[in-house]
N, C-alpha and C positions, 0 to 999 in steps of 0.2 A: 614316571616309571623308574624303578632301579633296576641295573641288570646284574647279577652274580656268575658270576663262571666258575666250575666244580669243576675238578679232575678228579678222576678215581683210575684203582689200576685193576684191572678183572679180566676174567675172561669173555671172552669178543666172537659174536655170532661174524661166520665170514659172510662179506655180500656176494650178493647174485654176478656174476659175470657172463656177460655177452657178449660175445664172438662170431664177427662175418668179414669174409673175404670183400676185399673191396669191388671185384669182376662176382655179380649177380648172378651170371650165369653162364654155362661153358659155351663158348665162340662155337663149339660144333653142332651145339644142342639148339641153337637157335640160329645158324647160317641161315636155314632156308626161310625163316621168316623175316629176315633180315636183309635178306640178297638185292632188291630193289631198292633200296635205302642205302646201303653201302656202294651200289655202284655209283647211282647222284652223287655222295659224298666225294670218292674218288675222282668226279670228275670235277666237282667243283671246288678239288685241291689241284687239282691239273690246271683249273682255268684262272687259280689264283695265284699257286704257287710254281708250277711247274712240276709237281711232284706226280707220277704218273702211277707208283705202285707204292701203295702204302708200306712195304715192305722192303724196298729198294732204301740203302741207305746212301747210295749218291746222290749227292745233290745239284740241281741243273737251274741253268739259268733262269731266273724272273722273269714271267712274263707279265707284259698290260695285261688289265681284266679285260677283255673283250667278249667275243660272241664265244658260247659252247658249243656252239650250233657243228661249225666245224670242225670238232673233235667229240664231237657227242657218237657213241656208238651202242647199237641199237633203238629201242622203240623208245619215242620223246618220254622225255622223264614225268611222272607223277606228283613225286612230293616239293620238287624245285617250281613246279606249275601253282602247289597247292600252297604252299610258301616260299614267294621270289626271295631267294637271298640276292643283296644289293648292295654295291658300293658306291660311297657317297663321297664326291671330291669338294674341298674346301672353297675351293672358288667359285663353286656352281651351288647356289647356295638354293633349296627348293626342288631339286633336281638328283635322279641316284642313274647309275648303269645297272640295268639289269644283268644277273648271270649268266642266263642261257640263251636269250636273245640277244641280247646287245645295246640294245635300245636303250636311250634315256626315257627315266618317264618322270612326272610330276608329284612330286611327295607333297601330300595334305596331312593335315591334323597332327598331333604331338609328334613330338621326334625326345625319347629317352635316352638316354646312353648310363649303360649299365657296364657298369666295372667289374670284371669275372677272379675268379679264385684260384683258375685252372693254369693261367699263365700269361704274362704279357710281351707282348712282340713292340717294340715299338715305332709307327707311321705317323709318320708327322704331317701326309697332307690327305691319308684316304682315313675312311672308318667304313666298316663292314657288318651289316645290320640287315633286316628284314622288318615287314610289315604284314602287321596283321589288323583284318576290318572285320566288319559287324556282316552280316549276312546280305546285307542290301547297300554295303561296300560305303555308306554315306558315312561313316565315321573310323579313321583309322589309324592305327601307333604306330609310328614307327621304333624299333628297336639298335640302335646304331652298339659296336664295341670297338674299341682300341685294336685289336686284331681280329685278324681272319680267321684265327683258329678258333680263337673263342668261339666266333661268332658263330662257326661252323660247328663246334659241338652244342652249341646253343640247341641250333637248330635240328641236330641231331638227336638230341634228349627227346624233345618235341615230338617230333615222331615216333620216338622209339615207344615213350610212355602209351602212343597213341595205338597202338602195335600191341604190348603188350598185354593194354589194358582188355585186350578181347582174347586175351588166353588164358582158358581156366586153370584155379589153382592148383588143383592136382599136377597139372602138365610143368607147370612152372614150377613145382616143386621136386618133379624125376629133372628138368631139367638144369636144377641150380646141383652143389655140393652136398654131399653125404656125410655124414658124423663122420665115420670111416672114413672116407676121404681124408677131410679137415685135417685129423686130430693123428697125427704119428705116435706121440707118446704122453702119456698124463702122471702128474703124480697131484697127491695132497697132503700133505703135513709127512710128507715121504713114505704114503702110501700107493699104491698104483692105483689109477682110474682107470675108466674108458670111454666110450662113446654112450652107454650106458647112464651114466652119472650126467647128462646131456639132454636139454630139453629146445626139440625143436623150435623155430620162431621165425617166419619166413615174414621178410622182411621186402614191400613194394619197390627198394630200389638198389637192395642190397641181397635180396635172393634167400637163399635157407642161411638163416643165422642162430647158433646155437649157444644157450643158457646151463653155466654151471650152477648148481646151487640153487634151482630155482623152487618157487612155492609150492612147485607141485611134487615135489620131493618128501619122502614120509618125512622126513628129518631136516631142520637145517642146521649145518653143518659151521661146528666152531673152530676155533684155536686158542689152545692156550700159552702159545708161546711166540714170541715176534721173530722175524727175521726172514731172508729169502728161503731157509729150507724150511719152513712150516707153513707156507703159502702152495700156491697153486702153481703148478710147471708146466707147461703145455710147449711142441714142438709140433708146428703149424705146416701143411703140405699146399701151399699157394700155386703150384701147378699155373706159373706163368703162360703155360702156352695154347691156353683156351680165353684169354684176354680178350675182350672185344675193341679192337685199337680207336674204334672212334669214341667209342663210349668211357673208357676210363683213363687219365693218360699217368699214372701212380703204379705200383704194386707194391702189394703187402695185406692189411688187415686192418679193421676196425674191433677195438675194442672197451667197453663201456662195462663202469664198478654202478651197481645201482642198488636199491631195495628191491626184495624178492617181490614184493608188491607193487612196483614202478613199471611203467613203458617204459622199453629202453629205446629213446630217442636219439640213437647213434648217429643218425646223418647230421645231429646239432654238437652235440656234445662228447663225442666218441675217438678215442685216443689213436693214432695210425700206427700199427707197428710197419718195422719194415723188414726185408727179406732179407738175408745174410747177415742180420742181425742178431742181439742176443737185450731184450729190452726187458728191464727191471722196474717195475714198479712200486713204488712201498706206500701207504696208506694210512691218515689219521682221519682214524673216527670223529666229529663231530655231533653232537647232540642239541638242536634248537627247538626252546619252545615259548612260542612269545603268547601275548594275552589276547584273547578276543573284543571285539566291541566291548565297553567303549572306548577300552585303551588303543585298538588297531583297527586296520580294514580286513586282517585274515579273517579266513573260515577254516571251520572243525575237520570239517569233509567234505565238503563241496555243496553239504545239503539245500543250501543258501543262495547259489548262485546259479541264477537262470539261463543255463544254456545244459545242456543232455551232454552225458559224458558217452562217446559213441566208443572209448579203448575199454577193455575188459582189465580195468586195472583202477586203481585208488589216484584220489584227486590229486592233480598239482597242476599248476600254472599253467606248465606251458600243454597238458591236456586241456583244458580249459581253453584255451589262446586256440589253439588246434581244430576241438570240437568247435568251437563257434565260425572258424574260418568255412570247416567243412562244410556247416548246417548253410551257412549264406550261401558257398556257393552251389549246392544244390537247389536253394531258392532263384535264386537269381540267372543261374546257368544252366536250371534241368538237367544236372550231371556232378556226380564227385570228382575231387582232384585225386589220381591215381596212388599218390606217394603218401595218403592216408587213409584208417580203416573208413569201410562204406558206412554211412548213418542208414537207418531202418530203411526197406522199400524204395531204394536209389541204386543207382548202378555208376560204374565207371565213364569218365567223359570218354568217348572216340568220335573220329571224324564224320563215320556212315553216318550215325544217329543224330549228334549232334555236332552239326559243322562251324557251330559259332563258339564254339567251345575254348579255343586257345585264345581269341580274341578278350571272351570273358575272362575266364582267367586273369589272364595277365592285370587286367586294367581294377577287374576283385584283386589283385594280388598287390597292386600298387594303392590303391585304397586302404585295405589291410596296413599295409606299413608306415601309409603317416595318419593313422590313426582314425580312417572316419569311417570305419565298420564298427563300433562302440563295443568293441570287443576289451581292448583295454580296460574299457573303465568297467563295466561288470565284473569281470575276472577278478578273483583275489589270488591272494597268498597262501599257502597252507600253513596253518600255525603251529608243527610241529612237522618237522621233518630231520631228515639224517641224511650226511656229507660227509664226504670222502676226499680229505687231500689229497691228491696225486703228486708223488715224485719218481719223474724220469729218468731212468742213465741207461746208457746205449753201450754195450760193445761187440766188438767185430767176430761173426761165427758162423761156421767153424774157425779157427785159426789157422795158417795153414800148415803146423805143423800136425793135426790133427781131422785135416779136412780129408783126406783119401781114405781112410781107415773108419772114419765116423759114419760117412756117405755110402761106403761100401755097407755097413750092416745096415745102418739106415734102409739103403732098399732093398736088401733083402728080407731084411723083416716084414714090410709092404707090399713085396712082391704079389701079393694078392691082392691089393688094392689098387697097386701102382704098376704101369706098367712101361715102365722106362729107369732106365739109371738116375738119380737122381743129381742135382748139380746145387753148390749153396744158393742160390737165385730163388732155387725151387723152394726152400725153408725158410722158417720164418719162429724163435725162442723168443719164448714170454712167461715170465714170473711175477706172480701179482701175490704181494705178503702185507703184514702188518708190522711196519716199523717198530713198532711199540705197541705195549697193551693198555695205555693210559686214554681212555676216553675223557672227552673233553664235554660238556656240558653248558650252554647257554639258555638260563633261564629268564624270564622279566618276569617281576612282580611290582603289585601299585608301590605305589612310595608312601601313599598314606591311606591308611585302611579305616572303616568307620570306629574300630578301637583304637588306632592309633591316635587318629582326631579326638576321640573325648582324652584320651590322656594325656593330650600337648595342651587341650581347653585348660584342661582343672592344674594343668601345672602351669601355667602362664596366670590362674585365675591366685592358684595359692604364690607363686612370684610376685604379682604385682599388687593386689588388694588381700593378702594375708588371707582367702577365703577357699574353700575345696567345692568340691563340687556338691558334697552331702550339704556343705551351707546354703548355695545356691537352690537343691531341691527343697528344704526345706522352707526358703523363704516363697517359695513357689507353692510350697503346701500350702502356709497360713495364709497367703494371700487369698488361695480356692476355697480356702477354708468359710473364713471371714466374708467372702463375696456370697458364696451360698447361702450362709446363718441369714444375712442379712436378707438377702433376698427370703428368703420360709418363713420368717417372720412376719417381714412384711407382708407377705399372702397368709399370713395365719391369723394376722389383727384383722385384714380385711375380711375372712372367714368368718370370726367371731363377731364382729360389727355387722354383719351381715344376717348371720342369726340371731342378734339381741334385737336387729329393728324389727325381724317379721316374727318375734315374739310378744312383745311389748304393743298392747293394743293403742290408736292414734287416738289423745286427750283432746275433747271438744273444750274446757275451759282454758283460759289462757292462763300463766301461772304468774302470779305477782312477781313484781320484781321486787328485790330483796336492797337491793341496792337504788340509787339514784335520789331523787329529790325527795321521794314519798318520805325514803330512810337514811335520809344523809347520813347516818352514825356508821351505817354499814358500809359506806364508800369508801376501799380503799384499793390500795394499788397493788398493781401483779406481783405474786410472789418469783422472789428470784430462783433462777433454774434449777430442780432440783433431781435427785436423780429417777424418777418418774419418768420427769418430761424429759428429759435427756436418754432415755434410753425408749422414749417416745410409748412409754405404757401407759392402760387407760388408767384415767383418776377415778379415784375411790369414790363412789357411791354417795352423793347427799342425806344428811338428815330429814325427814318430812320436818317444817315447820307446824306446829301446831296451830290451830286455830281457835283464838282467845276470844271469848265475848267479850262486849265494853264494859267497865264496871258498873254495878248496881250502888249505888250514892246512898240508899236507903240501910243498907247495910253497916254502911260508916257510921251509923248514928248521927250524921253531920247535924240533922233537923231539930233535934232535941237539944244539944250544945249548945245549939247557936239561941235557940228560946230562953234558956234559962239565962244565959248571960245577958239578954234582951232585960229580962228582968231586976236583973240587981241590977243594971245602970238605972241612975236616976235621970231624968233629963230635966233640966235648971228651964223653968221659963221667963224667956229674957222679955214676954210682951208682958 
């Protein structure tokens, strides 16, 4: 393969951009389905850490993990019953303390330990993990982390998803963020937007998240000039005070540059912005498009590769990667995993329905990852696709010579949407443009094509033996030539020979021979080759000999001659 790279400078269709708050959905819109969950948790930061009110910022003494029993207040908890979290001490090797009883119990079967994203505390002689079994408890994982927190929102997610999963979409979508809400101010190539120019996209763990520019727009939407003011401006209303604290420990935004035809898989690949910030982003286009079988493993479109593409969106990888996770684990678990869309005639995993559910999971999920769901190897590449460099720079905003004055219109222009003063916490400035209008282009093409090949032949053939390739056909001509004739011929004597014998009636005499002792005069030897016989044609046709009677002696006069001469001899008598 060779590969060429093009630059050219034009003008640049803008991409799609989507945008969601990092908090899914507002703390007050989902308290109450959340209140039994949240109280566990609170107690089992009480019984870890000493921390009594998740909102209380003094900090009190450490205590041993012991029983909850004695600080447990109200009806015995449910989801700590339904997944014991446990601490595991180093010198008790086989062995965890339960959270809310106290008790040690006996840990069987694997023991993981997973390294979290969220944050590390670090204990040098506990690890803080839970277990999860199969329905008839004979086979079970443990899940150990480096901290308590993690581990604790671990187990928090867990449930929540479990929670969630049995509330319908409608509900869940009065209950996440508003366009309106979101979006304080827009512009685009320094014209005004709004919430309008905005296409819904509710997102399984990021709530309502919203798409500039997207397909379903009659138009999509260019620029013809690079820089921060011909791009996209948006001032963000993150409304920190409906956070859900165990659920996300961050604020700010996610936000992801993609094709108007792409899932935007923002919980993988998704930029954070942050609040009091002002984050610029600039952008170079990319163009790849590499070859098909049997130069590569890519595919066109996905047509090829057997597994159901369950997103309402055009092929790539890690759809592919995704749909096949899915599809297993509805096979294997009788349940979809929440945080992707449903495959046909399946539902969401929860605990009522399906109580083996996290168990699976998990253990589909760690199969998944060192590769023995054959998901890898099916899956291809897309062989054309478009890429977006991102570059980051951050600065601080409002400033604060300009922060009283900014905030004060700020909400009052919101006043209708917002209904508090705002503070810069609550904001959140993002500019997403095109550096430059030079697109960049990666092509591959073969290295040697089948006209390439015959023209390196016939030029190596006239290099090295003085001949082109018209000499070469040609000697190829007369060869076929010559092997043909020869052959039609020879079936055209045997034709001929063929109709001469069953014409020619079969001779009862036998025919003298002409040659041998009868006629020694006539013996002689084979005539040397001539071009007849060399070009293997029949010989020409004999004369009939004739057939001579023997002489008549009487004719000669012999008999008379020889009397008379009888008589002029005298004969002398010697008696």
């Amino acid at each position: 393969l060779s590969v060429s790279i093009k630059v050219h400078f034009q003008k640049l269709d803008f991409p799609a951009v989507t945008i969601c708050n990092i908090n899914p959905y507002k703390y007050s819109a989902v308290s109450d389905l959340l209140t039994d969950l949240d109280s566990e948790t609170k107690q089992a930061l009480l019984s870890l850490y000493g921390v009594k009110d998740v909102l209380d910022s003094t900090p009190r003494k450490r205590r041993e993990a012991g029983s909850m029993r004695s600080t447990w207040e109200g009806t015995p908890p449910r989801f700590l019953n339904l997944i014991p979290l446990l601490v595991f001490n180093e010198n008790e090797k086989g062995k965890a303390r339960d959270f809310f009883t106290g008790r040690k119990r006996k840990i069987s079967g694997k023991i993981i330990h997973k390294a979290s994203n969220v944050m590390h505390v670090h204990e040098s002689k506990k690890l803080v993990g839970f277990q999860l079994c199969s329905n008839d408890t004979s086979d079970c994982a443990t899940y150990t982390f480096s901290s308590g927190i993690n581990a604790i929102q671990e187990w928090y997610k867990l449930h929540y998803m479990n929670i969630m999963a049995q509330v319908p979409l409608e509900k869940k979508i009065n209950m996440s963020y508003s366009a309106e809400e979101l979006l304080v101010t827009c512009f685009f190539d320094g014209m005004s937007c709004d919430a309008r120019n905005f296409t819904l996209f509710h997102h399984p763990m990021y709530g309502n998240c919203y798409t500039f520019n997207n397909r379903e727009n009659a138009t999509i939407l260019s620029t013809s000039m690079g820089g921060s003011e011909y791009g996209l401006q948006v001032i963000l209303y993150i409304n920190e005070d409906e956070y859900n604290p165990f659920l996300v420990s961050s604020t700010g935004a996610k936000v992801l540059v993609h094709q108007q035809n792409e899932y935007p898989f923002i919980e993988d690949v998704g930029t954070e912005i942050e609040t009091a910030m002002s984050t610029s982003i600039g952008m170079h286009l990319t163009e790849s498009f590499k070859l098909s079988e049997p130069y590569s493993q890519c595919t066109e479109d996905g047509s090829d590769v057997p597994v159901t593409n369950i997103y309402n969106a055009a092929y790539s990888l890690q759809i592919c990667l995704y749909s096949c996770f899915q599809t297993k684990m509805v096979e294997k678990c009788g349940c979809a995993q929440y945080s992707q869309p449903l495959p046909p005639a399946a539902n969401y995993c929860n605990y009522q329905q399906h109580p083996n559910w996290m168990y699976c999971y998990y253990q589909l999920y760690q199969a998944f990852v060192r590769e023995e769901l054959g998901c890898q190897s099916v899956c291809k590449q897309s062989c054309s696709f478009k890429e977006w460099t991102l570059t980051t720079s951050l600065a601080q905003w409002p400033s604060e010579a300009s922060e009283k004055w900014l905030l004060n219109v700020l909400t009052w222009d919101q006043s209708q949407q917002i209904n508090k003063k705002l503070n810069k916490t609550d904001l959140a400035k993002l500019l997403i443009f095109y550096k430059d209008l030079n697109q960049r282009s990666i092509m591959e093409s073969p290295a040697n094509s089948i006209e390439m090949l015959l023209s390196n032949f016939g030029g190596q053939l006239g290099l090295w033996m003085s001949c082109s390739v018209v000499c070469v056909i040609e000697i190829i001509e007369v060869f076929f030539i010559d092997f043909f004739s020869i052959i039609a011929r020879r079936q055209w004597q045997k034709a001929k020979d063929w109709w001469a014998r069953r014409r020619t009636p079969p001779s009862t005499e036998t025919p003298s021979s002409q040659q041998g002792q009868d006629n020694p005069a006539l013996d002689t030897d084979d005539d040397l080759p001539t071009f007849t016989s060399a070009m293997r044609l029949p010989p020409a046709p004999e004369a009939p000999v004739p057939g001579t009677p023997p002489p008549r002696y009487n004719t000669l006069r012999l008999d008379s001659a020889f009397s008379s001469q009888l008589t002029d001899t005298q004969l002398t008598n010697e008696f």
